[in-house]
C-alpha positions as CSV (number, residue, x, y, z in Angstrom):
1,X,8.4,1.5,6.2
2,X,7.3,3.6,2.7
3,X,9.8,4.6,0.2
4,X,8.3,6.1,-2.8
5,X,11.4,6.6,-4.8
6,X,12.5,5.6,-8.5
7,X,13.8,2.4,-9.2
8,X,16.6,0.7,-11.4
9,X,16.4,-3.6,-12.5
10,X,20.1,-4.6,-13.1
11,X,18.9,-7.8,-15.3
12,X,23.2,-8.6,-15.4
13,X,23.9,-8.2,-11.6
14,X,20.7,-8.3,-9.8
15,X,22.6,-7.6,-6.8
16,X,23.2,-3.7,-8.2
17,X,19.7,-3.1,-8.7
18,X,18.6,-0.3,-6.8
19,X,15.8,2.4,-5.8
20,X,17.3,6.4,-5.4
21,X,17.5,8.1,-1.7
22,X,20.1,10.6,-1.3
23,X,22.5,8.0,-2.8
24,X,21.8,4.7,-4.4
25,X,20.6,1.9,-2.1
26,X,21.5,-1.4,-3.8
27,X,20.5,-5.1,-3.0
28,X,23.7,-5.7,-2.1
29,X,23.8,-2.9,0.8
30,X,20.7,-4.4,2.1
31,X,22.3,-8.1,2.6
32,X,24.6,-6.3,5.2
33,X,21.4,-4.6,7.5
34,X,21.2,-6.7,10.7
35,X,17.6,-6.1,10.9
36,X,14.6,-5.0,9.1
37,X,11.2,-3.6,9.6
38,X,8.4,-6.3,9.6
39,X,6.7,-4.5,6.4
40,X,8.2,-2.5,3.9
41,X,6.6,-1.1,0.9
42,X,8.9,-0.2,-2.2
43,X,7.0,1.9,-4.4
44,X,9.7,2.3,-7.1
45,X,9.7,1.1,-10.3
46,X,10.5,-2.9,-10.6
47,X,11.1,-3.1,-7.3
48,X,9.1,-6.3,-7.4
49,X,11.5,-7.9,-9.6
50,X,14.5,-10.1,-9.4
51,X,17.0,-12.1,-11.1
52,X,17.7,-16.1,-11.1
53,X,21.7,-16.7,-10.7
54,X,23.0,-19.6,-11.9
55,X,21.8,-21.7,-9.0
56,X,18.5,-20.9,-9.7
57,X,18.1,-18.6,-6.5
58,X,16.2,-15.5,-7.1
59,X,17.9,-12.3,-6.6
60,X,16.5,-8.9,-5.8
61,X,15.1,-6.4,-3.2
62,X,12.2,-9.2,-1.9
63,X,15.0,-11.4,-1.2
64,X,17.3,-9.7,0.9
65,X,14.7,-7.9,2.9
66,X,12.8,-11.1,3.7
67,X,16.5,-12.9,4.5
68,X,17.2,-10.1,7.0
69,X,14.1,-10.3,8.7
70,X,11.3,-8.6,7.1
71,X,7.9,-10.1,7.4
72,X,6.5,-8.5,4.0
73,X,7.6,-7.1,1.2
74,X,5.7,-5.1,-1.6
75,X,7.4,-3.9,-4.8
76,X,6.5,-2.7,-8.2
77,X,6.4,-5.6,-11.2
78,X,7.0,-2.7,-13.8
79,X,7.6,0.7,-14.6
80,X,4.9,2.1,-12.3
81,X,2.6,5.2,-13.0
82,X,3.0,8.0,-10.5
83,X,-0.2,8.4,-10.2
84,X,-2.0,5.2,-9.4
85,X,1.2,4.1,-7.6
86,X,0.6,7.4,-4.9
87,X,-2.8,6.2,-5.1
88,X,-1.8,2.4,-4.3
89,X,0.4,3.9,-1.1
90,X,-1.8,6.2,0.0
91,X,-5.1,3.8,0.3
92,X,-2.9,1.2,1.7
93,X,-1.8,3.5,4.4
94,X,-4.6,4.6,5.4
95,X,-6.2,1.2,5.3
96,X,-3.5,-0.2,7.3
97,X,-4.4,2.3,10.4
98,X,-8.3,2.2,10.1
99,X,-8.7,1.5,13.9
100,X,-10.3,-2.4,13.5
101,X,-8.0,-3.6,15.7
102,X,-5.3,-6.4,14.2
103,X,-4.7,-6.1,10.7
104,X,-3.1,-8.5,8.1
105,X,-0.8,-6.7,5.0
106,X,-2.5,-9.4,2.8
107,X,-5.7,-8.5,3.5
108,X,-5.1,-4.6,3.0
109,X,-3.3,-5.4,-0.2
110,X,-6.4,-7.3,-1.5
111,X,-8.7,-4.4,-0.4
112,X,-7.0,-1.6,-1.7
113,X,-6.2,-3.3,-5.2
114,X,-10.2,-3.9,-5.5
115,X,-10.7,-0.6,-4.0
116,X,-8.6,0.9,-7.3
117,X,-10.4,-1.7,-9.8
118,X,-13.7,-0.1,-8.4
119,X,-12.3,3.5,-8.8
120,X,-14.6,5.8,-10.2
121,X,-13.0,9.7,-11.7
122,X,-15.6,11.1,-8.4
123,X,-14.1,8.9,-6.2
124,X,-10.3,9.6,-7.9
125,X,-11.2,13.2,-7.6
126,X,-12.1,13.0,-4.3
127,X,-9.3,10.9,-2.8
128,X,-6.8,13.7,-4.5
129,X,-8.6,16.5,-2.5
130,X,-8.7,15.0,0.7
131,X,-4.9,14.5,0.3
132,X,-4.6,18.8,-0.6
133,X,-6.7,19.0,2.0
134,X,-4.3,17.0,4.5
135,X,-1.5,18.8,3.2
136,X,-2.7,21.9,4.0
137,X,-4.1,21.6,7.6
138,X,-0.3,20.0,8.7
139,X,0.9,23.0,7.1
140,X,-1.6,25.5,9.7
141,X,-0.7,23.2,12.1
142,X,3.3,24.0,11.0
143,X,4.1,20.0,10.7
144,X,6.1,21.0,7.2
145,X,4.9,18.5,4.8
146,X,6.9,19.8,2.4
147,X,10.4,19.1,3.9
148,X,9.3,15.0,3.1
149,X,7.7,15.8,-0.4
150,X,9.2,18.6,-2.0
151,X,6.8,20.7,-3.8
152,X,4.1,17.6,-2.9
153,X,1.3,20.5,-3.0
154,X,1.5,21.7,-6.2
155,X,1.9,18.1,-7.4
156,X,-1.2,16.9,-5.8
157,X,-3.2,20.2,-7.8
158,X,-1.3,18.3,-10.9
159,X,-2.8,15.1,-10.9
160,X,-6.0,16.4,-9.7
161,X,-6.3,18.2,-13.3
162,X,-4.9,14.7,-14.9
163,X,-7.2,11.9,-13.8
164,X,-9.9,12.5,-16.6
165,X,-8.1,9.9,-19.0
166,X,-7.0,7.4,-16.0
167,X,-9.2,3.6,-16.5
168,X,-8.7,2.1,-13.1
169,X,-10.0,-1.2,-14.3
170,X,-6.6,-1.9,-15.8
171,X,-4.2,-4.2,-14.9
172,X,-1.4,-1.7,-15.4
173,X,-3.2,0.6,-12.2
174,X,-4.7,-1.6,-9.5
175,X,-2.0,-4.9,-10.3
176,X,1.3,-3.4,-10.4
177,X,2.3,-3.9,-6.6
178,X,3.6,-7.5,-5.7
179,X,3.3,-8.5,-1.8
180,X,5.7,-11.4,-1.0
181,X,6.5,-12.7,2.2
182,X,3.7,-13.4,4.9
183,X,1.1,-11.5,4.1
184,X,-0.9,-12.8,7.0
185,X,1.4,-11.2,10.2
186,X,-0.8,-9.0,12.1
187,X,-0.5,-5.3,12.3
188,X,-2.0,-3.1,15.4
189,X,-3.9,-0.3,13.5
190,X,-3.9,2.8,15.1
């Protein structure tokens, strides 16, 4: 499970920290779900993050998905960048359905973080208009793209006119994502 969303740290009451659907979804409403999906990917900002309470137990999103059954968790460490952050979820996604078979989250992770640290402005370019290019052949085929990401079209033409001053071989773009939890449970790609 994806959810590319904006994200809130309560430093005071971890337990409140939260990422925006429709409505808030807190840590806390998470401790109450019976069961969770064996990888979920919050790309929001410090989503990555927790708290220590007093008896010295860390505190956050990581920690109640992975108590309630999820296998692996990624999350942001900081306030993310759009951009490389759709770039992160995007490469992993694909990555994680490349047909090869069984795949581990860990080794995707490590593959699309060196995939971004390699990223060249062709290569940036070219990711960006193979996602237009996506969009608009589910649109032909009427799949709607555009009832998940509202306006996601012109936003793609956006950042393909802003990746000129991007430098991929920052920490701040390819090492923003955390991946707790095991990493090494096998996925069937598709």
């Amino acid at each position: 499970m994806l959810l590319a969303t904006h994200g809130t740290l309560d430093y005071r009451s971890p337990m409140l920290s939260n990422i925006s659907l429709r409505e808030k979804l807190r840590v806390v409403d998470l401790v109450r779900c019976s069961k969770a999906p064996a990888l979920i990917i919050f790309a929001a900002c410090l989503s990555g993050l927790g708290s220590t309470t007093a008896a010295s137990d860390i505190t956050g999103f990581s920690q109640s998905l992975l108590s309630n059954g999820c296998k692996s968790f990624i999350g942001a460490f900081w306030r993310v960048n759009d951009i490389s952050t759709m770039f992160f979820t995007t490469l992993f996604s694909r990555h994680l359905r490349e047909p090869k078979g069984e795949v581990a989250p860990d080794e995707v992770f490590h593959s699309v973080q060196k995939e971004l640290f390699c990223m060249t402005h062709e290569q940036a370019k070219a990711h960006v208009q193979d996602l237009i290019d996506t969009w608009n052949a589910m649109s032909k085929e009427g799949k709607k793209p555009g009832r998940l990401v509202k306006k996601g079209d012109w936003y793609l033409k956006k950042v393909f006119g802003n990746l000129e001053g991007i430098d991929w071989k920052h920490p701040f773009h390819y090492a923003s994502m955390a991946l707790v939890g095991d990493g090494t449970v096998k996925f069937a790609s598709t």
